[in-house]
Backbone as JSON, one array per atom type, in Angstrom:
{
  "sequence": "XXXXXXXXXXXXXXXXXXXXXXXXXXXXXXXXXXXXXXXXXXXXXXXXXXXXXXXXXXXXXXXXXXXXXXXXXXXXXXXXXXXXXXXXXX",
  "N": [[0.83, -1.18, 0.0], [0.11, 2.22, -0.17], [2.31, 4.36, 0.83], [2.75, 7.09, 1.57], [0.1, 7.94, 1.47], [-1.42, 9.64, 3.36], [-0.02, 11.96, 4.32], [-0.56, 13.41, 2.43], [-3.86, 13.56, 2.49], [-4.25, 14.64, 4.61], [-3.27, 16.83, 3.62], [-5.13, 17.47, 1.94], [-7.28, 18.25, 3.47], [-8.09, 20.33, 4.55], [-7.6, 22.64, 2.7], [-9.72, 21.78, 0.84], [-11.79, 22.27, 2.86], [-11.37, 25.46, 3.54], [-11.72, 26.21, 0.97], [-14.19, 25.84, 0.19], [-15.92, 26.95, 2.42], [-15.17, 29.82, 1.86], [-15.34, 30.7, -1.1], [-18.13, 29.93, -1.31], [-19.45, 31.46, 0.45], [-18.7, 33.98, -0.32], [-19.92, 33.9, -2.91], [-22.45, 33.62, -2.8], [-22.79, 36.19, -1.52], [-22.2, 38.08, -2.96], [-23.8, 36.92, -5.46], [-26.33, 37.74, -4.05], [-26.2, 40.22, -3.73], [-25.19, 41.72, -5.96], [-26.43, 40.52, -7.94], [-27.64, 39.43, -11.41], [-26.13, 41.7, -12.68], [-23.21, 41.11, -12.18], [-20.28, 41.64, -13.83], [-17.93, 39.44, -15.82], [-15.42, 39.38, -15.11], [-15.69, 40.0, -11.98], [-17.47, 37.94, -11.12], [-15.14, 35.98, -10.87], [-13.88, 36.43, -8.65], [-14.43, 35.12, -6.1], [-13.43, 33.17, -6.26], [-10.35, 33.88, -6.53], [-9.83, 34.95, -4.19], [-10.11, 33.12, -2.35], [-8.0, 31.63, -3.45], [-6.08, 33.13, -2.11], [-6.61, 33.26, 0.72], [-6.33, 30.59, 1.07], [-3.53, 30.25, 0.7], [-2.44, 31.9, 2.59], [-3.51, 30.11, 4.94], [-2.61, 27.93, 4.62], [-0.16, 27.57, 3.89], [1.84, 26.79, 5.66], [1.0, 24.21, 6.3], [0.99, 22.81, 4.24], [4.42, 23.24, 3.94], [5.28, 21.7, 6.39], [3.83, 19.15, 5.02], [5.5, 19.2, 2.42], [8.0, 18.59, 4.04], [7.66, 16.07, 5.18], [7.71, 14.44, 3.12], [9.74, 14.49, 2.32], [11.35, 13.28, 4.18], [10.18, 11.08, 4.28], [11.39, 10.37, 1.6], [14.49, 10.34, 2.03], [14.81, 8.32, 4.13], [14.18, 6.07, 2.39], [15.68, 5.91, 1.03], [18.43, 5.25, 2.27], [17.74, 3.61, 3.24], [17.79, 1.53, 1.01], [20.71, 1.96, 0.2], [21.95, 0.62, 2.54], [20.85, -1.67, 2.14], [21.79, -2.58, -0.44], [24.3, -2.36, 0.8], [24.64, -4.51, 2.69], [23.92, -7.24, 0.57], [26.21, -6.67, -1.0], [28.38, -7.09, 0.69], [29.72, -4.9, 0.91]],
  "CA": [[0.0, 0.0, 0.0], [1.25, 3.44, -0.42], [3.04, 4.82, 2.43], [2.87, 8.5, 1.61], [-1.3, 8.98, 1.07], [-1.71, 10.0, 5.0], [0.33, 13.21, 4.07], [-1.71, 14.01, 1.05], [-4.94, 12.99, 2.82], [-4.4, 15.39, 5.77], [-3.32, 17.88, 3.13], [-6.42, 17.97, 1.23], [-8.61, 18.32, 4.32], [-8.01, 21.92, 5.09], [-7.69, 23.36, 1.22], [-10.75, 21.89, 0.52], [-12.61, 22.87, 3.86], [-11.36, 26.58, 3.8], [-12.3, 26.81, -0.15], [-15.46, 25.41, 0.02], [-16.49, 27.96, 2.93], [-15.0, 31.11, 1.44], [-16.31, 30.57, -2.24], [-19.57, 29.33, -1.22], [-19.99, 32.67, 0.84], [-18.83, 34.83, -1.02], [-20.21, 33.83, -4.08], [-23.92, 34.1, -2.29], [-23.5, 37.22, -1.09], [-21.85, 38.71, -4.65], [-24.92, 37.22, -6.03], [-27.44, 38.39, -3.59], [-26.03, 42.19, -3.47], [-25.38, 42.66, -7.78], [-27.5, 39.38, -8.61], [-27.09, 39.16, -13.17], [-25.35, 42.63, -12.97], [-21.4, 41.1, -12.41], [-19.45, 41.53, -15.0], [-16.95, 38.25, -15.94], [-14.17, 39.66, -13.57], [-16.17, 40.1, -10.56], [-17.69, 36.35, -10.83], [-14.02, 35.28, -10.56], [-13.43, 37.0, -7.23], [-14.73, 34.19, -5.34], [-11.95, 32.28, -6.81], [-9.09, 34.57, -6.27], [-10.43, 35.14, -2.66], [-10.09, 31.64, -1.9], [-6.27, 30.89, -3.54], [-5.55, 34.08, -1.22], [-6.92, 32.53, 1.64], [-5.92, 29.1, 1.3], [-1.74, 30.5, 0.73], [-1.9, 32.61, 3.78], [-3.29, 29.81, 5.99], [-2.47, 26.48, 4.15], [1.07, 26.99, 3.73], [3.03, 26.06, 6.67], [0.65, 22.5, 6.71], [1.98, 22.24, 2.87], [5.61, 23.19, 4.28], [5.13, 19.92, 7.07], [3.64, 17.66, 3.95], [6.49, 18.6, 1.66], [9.21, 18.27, 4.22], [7.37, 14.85, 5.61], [7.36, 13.66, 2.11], [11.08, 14.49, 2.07], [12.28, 12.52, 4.82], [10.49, 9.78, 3.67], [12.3, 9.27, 0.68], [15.23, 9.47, 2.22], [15.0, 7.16, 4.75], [13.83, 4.9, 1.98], [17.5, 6.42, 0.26], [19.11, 4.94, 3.35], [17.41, 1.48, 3.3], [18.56, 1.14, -0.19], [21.73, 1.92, 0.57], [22.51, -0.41, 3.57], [20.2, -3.09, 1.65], [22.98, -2.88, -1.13], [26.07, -2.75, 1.74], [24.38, -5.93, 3.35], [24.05, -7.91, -0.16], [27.65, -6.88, -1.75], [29.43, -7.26, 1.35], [30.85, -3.7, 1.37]],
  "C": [[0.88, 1.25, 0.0], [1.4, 4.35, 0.59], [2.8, 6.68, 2.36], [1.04, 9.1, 1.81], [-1.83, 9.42, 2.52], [-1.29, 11.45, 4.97], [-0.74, 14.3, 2.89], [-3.15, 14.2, 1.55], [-5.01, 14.5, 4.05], [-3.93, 16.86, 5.22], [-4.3, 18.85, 2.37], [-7.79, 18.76, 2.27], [-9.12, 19.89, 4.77], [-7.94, 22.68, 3.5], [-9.2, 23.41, 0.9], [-12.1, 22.48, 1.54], [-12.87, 24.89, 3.73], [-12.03, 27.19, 2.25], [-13.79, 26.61, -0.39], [-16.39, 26.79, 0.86], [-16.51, 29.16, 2.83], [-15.83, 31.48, -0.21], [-17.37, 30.49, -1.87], [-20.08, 30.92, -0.57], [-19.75, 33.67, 0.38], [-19.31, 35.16, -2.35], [-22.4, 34.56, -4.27], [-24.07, 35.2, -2.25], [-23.05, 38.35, -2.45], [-23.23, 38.79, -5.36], [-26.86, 37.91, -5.21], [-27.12, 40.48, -3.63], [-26.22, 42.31, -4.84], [-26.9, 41.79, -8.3], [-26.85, 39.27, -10.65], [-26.0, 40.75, -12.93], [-23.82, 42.33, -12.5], [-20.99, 41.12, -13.83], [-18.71, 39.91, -14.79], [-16.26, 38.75, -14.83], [-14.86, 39.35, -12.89], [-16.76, 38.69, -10.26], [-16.2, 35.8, -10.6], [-13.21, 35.87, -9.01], [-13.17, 36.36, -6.35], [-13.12, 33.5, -5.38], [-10.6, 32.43, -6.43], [-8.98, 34.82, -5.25], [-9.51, 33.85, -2.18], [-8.54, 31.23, -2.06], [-5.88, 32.03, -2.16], [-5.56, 33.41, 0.23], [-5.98, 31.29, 2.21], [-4.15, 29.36, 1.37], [-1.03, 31.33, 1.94], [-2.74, 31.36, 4.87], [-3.04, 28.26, 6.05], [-0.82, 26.83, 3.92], [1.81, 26.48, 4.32], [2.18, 24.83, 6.62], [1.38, 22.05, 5.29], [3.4, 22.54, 2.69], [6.17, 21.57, 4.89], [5.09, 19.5, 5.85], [4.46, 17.75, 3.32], [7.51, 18.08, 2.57], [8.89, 16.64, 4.88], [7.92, 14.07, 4.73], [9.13, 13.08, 1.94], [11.62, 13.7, 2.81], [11.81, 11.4, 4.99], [11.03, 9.04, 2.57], [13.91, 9.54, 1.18], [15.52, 8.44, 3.19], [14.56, 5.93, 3.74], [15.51, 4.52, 0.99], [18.43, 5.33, 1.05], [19.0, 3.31, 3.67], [17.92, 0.88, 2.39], [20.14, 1.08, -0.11], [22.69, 0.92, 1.44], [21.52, -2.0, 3.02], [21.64, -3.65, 1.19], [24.18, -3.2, -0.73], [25.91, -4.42, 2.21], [24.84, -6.71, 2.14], [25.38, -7.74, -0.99], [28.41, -7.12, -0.84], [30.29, -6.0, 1.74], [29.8, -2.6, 2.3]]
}
């Protein structure tokens, strides 16, 4: 099974939580204040809201998941390594 999807899994949980609740409300209340009168831009607000959001309070958990990710490959670097010392003898 794949050893890494616990990082990924606990990374998704908060991106998708915080985008779901910022889009979703701001998209309501965009369309309850103009209603048909947005222009294109202003429907994409929601959107741009949300990456904003999610990079000021999702990055240090996607700092952890990359550097997790990192020191599991090399400890897997390290197994390989002393696999290969065991089986050549050196």
């Amino acid at each position: 099974m794949y050893k890494g999807w616990l990082p990924s899994v606990i990374g998704v949980i908060p991106y998708v939580g915080l985008n779901f609740a910022v889009y979703e409300t701001l998209k309501a209340n965009l369309m309850e204040s103009y209603g048909e009168q947005l222009a294109n831009r202003e429907r994409f607000l929601p959107s741009h809201v949300c990456v904003c959001a999610y990079m000021c309070v999702c990055v240090c958990e996607y700092v952890s998941h990359v550097t997790m990710r990192a020191q599991a490959v090399l400890r897997a670097v390290v197994m390989v390594k002393d696999l290969d010392a065991s089986v050549t003898g050196g």
